[in-house]
Structures are given as C-alpha cells and as structure tokens.
PyMOL commands that place a pseudoatom at each C-alpha (Angstrom):
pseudoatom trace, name=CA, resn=UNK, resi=1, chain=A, elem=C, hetatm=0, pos=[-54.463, -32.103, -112.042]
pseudoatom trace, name=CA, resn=UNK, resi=2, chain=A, elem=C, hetatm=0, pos=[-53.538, -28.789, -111.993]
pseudoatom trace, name=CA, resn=UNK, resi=3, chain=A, elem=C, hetatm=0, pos=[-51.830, -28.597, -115.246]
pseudoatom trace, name=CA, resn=UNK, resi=4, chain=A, elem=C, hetatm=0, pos=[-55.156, -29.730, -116.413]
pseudoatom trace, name=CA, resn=UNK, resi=5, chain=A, elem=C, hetatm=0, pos=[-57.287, -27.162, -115.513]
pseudoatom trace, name=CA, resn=UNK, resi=6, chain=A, elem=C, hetatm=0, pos=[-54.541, -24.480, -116.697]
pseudoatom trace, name=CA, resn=UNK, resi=7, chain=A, elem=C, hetatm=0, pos=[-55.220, -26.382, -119.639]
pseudoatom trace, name=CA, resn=UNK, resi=8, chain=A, elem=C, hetatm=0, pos=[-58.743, -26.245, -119.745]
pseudoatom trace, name=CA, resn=UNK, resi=9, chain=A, elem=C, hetatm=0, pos=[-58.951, -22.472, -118.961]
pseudoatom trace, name=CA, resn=UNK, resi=10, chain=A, elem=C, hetatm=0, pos=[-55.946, -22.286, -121.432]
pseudoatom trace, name=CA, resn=UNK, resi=11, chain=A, elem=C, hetatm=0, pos=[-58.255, -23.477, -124.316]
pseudoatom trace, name=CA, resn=UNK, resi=12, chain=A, elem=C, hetatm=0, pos=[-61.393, -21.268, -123.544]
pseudoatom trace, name=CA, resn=UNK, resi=13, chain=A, elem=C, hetatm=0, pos=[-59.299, -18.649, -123.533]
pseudoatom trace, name=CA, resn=UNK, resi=14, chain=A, elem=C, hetatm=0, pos=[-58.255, -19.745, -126.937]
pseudoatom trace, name=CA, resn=UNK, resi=15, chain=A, elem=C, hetatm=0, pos=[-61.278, -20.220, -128.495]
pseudoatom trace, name=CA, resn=UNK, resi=16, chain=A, elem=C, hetatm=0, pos=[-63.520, -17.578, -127.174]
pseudoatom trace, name=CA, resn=UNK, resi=17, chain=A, elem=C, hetatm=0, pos=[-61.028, -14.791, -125.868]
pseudoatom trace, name=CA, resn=UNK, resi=18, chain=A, elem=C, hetatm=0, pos=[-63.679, -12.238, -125.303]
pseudoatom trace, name=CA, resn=UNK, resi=19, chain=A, elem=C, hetatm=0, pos=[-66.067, -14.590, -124.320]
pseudoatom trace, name=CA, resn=UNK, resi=20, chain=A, elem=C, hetatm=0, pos=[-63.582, -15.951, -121.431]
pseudoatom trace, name=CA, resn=UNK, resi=21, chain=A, elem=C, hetatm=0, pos=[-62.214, -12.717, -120.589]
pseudoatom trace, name=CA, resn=UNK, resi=22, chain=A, elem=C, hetatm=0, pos=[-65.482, -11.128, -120.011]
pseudoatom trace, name=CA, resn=UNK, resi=23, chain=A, elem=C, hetatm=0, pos=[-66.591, -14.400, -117.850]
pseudoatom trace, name=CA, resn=UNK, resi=24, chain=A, elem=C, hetatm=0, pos=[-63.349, -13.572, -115.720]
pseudoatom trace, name=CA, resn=UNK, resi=25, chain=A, elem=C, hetatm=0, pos=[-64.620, -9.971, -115.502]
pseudoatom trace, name=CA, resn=UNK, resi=26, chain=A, elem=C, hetatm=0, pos=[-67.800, -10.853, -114.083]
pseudoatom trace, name=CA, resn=UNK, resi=27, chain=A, elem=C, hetatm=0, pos=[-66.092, -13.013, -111.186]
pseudoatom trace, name=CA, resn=UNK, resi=28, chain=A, elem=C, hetatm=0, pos=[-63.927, -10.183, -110.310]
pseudoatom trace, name=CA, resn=UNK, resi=29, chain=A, elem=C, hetatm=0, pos=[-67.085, -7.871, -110.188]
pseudoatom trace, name=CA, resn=UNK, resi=30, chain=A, elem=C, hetatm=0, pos=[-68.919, -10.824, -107.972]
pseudoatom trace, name=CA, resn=UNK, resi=31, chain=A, elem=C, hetatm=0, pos=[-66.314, -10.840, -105.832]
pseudoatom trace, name=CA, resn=UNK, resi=32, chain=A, elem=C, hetatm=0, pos=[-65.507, -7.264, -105.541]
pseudoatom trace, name=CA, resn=UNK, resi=33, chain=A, elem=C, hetatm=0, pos=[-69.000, -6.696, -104.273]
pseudoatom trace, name=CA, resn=UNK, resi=34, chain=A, elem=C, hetatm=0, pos=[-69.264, -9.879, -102.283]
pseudoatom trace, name=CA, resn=UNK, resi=35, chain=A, elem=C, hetatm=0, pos=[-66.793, -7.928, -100.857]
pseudoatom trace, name=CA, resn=UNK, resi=36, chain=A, elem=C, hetatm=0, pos=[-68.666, -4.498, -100.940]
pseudoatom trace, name=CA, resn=UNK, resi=37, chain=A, elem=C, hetatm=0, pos=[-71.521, -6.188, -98.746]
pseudoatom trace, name=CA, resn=UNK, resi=38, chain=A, elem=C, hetatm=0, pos=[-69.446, -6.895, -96.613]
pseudoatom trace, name=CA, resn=UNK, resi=39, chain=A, elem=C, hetatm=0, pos=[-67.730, -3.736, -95.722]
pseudoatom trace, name=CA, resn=UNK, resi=40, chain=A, elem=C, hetatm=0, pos=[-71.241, -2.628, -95.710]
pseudoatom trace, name=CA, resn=UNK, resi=41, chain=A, elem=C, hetatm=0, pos=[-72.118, -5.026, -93.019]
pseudoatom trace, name=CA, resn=UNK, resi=42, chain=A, elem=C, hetatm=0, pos=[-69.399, -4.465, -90.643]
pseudoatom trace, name=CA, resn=UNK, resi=43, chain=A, elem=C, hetatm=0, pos=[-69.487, -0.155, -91.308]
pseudoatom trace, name=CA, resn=UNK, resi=44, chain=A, elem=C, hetatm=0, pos=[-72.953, -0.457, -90.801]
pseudoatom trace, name=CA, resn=UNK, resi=45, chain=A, elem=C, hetatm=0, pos=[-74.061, -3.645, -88.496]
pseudoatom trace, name=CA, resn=UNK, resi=46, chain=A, elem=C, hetatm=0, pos=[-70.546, -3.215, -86.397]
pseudoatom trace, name=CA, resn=UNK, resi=47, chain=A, elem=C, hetatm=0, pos=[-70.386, -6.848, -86.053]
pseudoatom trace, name=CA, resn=UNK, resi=48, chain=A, elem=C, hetatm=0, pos=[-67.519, -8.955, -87.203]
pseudoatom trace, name=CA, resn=UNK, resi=49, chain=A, elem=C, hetatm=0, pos=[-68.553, -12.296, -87.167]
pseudoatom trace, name=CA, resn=UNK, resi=50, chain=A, elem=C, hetatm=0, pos=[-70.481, -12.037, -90.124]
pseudoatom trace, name=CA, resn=UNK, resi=51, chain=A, elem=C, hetatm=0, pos=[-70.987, -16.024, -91.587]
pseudoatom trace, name=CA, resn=UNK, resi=52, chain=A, elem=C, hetatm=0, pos=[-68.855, -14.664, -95.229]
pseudoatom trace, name=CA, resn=UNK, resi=53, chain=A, elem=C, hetatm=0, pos=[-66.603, -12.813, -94.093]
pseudoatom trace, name=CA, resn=UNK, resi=54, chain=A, elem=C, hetatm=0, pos=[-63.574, -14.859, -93.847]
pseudoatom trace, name=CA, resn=UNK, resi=55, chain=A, elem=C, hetatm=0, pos=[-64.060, -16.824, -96.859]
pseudoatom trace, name=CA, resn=UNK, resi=56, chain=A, elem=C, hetatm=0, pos=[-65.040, -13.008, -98.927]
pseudoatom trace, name=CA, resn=UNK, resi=57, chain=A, elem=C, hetatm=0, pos=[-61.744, -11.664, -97.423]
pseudoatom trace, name=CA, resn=UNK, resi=58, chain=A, elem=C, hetatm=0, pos=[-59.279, -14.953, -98.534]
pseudoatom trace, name=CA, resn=UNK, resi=59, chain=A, elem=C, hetatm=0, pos=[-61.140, -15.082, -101.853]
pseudoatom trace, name=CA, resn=UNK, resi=60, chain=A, elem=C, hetatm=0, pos=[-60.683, -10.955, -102.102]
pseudoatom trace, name=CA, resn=UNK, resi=61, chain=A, elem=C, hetatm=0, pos=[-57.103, -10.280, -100.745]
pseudoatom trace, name=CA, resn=UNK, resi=62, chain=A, elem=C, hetatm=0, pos=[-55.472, -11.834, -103.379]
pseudoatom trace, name=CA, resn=UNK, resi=63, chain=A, elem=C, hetatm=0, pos=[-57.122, -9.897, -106.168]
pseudoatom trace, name=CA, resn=UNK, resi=64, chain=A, elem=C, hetatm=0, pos=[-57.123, -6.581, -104.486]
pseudoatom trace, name=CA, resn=UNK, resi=65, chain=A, elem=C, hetatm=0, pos=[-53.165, -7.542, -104.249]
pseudoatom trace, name=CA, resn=UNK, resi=66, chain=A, elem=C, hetatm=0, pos=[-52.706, -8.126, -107.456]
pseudoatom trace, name=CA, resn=UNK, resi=67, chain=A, elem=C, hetatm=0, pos=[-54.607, -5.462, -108.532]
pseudoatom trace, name=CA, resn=UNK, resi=68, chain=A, elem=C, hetatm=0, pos=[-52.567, -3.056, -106.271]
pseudoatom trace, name=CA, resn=UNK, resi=69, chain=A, elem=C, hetatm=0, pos=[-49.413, -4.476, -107.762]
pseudoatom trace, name=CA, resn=UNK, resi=70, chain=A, elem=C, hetatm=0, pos=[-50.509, -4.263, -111.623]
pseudoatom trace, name=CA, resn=UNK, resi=71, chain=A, elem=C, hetatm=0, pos=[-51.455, 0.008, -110.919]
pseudoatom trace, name=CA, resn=UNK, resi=72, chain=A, elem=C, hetatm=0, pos=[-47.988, 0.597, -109.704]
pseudoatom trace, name=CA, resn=UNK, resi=73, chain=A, elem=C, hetatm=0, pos=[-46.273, -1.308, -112.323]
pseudoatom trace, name=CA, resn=UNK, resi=74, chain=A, elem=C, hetatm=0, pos=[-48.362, 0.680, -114.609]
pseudoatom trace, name=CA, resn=UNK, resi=75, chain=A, elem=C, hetatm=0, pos=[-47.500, 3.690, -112.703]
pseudoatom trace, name=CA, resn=UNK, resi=76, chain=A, elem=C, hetatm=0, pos=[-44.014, 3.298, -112.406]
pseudoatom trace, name=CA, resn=UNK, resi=77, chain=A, elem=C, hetatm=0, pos=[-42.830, 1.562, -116.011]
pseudoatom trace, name=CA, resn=UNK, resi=78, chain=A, elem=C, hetatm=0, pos=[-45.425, 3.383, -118.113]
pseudoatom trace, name=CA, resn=UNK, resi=79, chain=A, elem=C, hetatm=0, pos=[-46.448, 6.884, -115.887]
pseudoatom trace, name=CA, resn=UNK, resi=80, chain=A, elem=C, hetatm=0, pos=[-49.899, 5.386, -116.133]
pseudoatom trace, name=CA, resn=UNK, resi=81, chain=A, elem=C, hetatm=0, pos=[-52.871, 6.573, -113.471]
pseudoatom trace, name=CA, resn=UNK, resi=82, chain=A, elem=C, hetatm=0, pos=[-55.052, 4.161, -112.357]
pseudoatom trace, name=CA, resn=UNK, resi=83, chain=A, elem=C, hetatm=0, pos=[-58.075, 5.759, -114.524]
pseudoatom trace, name=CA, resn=UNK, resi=84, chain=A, elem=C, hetatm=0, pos=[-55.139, 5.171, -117.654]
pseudoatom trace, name=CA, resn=UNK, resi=85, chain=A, elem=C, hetatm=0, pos=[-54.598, 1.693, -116.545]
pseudoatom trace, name=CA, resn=UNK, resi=86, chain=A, elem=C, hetatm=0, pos=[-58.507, 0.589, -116.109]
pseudoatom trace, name=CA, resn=UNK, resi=87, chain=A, elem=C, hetatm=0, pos=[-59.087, 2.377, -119.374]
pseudoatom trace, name=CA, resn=UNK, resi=88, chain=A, elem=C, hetatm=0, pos=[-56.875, 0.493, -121.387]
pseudoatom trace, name=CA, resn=UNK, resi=89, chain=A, elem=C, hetatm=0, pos=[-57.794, -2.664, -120.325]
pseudoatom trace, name=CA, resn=UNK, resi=90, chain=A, elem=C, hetatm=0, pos=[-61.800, -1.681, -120.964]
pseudoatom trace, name=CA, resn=UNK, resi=91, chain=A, elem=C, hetatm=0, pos=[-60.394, -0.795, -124.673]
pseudoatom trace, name=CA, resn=UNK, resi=92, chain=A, elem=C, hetatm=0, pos=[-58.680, -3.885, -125.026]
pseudoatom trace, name=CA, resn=UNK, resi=93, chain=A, elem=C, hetatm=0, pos=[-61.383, -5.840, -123.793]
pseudoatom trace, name=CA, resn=UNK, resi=94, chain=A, elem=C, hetatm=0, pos=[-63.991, -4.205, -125.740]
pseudoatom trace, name=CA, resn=UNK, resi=95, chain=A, elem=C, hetatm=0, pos=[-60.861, -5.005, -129.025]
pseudoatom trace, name=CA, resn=UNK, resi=96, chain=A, elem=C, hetatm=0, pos=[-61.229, -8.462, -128.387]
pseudoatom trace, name=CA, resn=UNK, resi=97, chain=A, elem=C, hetatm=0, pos=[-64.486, -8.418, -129.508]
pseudoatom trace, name=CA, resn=UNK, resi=98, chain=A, elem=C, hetatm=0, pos=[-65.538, -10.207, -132.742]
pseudoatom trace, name=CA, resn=UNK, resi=99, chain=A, elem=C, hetatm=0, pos=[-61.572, -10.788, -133.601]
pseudoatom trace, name=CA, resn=UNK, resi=100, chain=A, elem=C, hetatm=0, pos=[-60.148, -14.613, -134.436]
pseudoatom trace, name=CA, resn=UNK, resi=101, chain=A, elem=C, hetatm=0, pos=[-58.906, -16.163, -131.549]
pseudoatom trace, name=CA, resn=UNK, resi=102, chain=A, elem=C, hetatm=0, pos=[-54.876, -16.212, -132.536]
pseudoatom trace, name=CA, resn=UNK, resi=103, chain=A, elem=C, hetatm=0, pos=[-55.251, -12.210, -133.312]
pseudoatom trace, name=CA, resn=UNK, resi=104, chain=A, elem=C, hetatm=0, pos=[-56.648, -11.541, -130.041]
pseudoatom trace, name=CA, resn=UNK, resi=105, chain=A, elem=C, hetatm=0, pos=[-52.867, -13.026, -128.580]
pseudoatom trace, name=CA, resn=UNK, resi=106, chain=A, elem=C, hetatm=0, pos=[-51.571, -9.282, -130.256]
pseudoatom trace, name=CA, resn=UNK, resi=107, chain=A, elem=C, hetatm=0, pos=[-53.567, -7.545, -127.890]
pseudoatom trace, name=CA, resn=UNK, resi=108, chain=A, elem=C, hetatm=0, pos=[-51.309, -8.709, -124.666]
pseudoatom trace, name=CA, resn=UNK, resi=109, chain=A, elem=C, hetatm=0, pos=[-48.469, -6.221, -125.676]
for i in range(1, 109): cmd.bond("trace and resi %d" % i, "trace and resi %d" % (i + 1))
show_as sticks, trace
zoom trace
C-alpha cells in the first residue's frame, strides 16, 4: 500500500511539478501556522491542554526537523544562510513554472 501512494504522489509530481510542489507548499504553510496558533494559545491563554495541540506538535516536529537538518546541510556543504537556502528554493519553485514535466527533474541539482 505504501508503495502505492509513493506512486501516486510520484506521478503528480510528474505530471504537474509546479502544480504538486506548490500543493506541498501550501501544507507546509497550513501546518506551520496550525502550529503558529498554537504557540499563540499557550504564550497567550497559558493553558496546555489545548484540544490540537498534540496532534499540531506530531504533525509539526517532523518538518521543523527536517527543515532544521536541510539549513545546516546547506550551511555546512554549500556556506549557505538560511535567507540563501529559502531563496533558492522560492527561485526554483517559481523555475518550475510553465516548464515540461521531464525538464523540471534538472532543477533538483
């Protein structure tokens, strides 16, 4: 089953590349301020037992993770910043747009 939906997200990717990337964008951004609200909540409320806070902070963690470990790869292979790193990938985002599917794959690199 999983290899399935690897394979399904596989394909969009495929076929629309800016289309799917962009869709991925805006559940990062969902998340990130899913998350947001919550910080709000607790800075501001002081209460922890908020109803979405456990499943904001499992669905979060991982992303802020691998976020964290993609700026100091950046930083340490490449002698990126952070501000480098986020606007590269806006650029390449923004380059997959209107390009044939197989020439966005030259973009990865």
């Amino acid at each position: 089953m999983e290899d399935r939906n690897g394979l399904t997200r596989t394909q969009g990717l495929v076929r629309n590349p800016y289309g799917h990337i962009t869709g991925v964008t805006q559940c990062l951004e969902a998340t990130f301020g899913a998350l947001y609200r919550q910080r709000n909540a607790l800075a501001h409320a002081g209460g922890i037992d908020a109803v979405a806070l456990r499943s904001t902070l499992s669905r979060a963690a991982p992303l802020v993770a691998a976020g964290i470990d993609r700026i100091v790869d950046a930083a340490l292979k490449e002698g990126l910043s952070p501000l480098e790193l986020a606007a590269r990938a806006k650029l390449r985002l923004e380059g997959l747009r209107g390009r044939a599917p197989v020439d966005a794959v030259d973009l990865l690199g």
